[in-house]
VMD Tcl script that draws the C-alpha trace (Angstrom):
set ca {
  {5.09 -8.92 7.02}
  {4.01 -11.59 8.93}
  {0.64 -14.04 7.94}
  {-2.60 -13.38 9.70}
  {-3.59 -16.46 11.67}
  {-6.01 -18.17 10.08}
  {-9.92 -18.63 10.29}
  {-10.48 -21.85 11.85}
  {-7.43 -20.99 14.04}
  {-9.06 -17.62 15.15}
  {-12.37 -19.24 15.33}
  {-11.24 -22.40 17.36}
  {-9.47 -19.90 19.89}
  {-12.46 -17.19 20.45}
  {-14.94 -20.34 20.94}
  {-12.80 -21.47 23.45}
  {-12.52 -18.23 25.39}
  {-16.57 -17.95 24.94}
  {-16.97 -21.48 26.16}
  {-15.34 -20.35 29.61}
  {-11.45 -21.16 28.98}
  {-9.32 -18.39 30.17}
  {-7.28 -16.25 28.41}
  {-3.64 -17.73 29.15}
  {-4.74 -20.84 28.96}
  {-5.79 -20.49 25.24}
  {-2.92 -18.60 24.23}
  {-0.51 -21.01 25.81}
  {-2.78 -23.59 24.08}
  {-2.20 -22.60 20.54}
  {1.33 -20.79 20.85}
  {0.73 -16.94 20.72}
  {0.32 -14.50 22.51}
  {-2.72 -13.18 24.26}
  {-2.91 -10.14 22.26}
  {-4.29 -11.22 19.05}
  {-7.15 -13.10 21.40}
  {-8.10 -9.61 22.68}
  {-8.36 -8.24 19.48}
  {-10.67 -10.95 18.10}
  {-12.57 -10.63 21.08}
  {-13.35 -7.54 20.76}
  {-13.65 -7.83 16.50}
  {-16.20 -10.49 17.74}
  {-18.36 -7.84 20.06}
  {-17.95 -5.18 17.69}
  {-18.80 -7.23 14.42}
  {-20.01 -11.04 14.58}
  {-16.39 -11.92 13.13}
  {-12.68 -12.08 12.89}
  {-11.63 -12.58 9.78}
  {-8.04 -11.18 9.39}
  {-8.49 -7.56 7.07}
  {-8.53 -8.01 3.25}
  {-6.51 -5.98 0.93}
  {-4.57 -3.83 3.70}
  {-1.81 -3.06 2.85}
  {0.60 -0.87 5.85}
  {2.50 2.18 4.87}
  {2.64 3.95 1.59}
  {1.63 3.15 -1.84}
  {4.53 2.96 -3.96}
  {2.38 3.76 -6.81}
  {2.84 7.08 -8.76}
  {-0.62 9.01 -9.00}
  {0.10 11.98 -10.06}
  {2.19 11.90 -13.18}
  {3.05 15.87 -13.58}
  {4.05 15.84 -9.99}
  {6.58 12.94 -10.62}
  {8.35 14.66 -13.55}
  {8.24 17.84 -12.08}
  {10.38 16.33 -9.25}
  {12.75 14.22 -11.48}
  {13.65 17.69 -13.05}
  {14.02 19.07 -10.17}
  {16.41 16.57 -8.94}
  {17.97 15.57 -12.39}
  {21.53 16.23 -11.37}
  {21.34 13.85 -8.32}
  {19.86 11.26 -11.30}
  {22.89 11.55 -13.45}
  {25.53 11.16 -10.96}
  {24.18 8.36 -10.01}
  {24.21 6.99 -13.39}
  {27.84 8.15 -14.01}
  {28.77 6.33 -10.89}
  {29.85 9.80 -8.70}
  {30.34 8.83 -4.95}
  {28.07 10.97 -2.29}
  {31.08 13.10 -1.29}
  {31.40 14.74 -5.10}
  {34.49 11.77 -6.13}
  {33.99 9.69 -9.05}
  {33.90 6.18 -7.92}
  {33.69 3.86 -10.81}
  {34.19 0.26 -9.03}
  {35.07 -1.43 -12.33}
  {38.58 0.74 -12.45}
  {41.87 0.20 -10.63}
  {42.19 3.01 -8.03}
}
mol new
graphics top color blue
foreach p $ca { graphics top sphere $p radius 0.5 }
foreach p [lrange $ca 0 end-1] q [lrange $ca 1 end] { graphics top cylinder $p $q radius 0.2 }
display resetview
């Protein structure tokens, strides 16, 4: 994932929008696009700042919260487990790439 832009970056852009500069012109100003400006903007009505969000993390949680759940489902799929271990190819072969064919 990309970096958030940072503060004085975001604050040095809005400022310059506020102070009368026009959209394109700041975007073509500082190299992006004029879609993170509208966003701050409108961060900026909404709240009094743009700061970039803390702690976000997109999509899921790769943790495991509910431990029962878990081993219920690797006993449910335990055969899947061990051919993968014993090195069985998708299509029900054994593929062992260490051995001459």
């Amino acid at each position: 994932m990309a970096r958030p832009y940072s503060y004085d970056l975001r604050q040095k852009a809005v400022e310059a929008v506020l102070n009368g500069a026009k959209l394109v012109e700041v975007s073509e100003l500082f190299g992006m696009s004029r879609r993170p400006l509208q966003r701050w903007l409108k961060m900026w009505s909404e709240s009094g700042d743009y700061r970039p969000k803390q702690n976000y993390q997109k999509g899921h949680s790769a943790k495991i919260t509910d431990l029962e759940e878990f081993r219920q489902f690797v006993e449910a799929n335990q055969s899947r487990v061990d051919a993968k271990r014993n090195g069985s190819h998708s299509r029900g072969k054994s593929y062992n790439r260490w051995s001459s064919p």
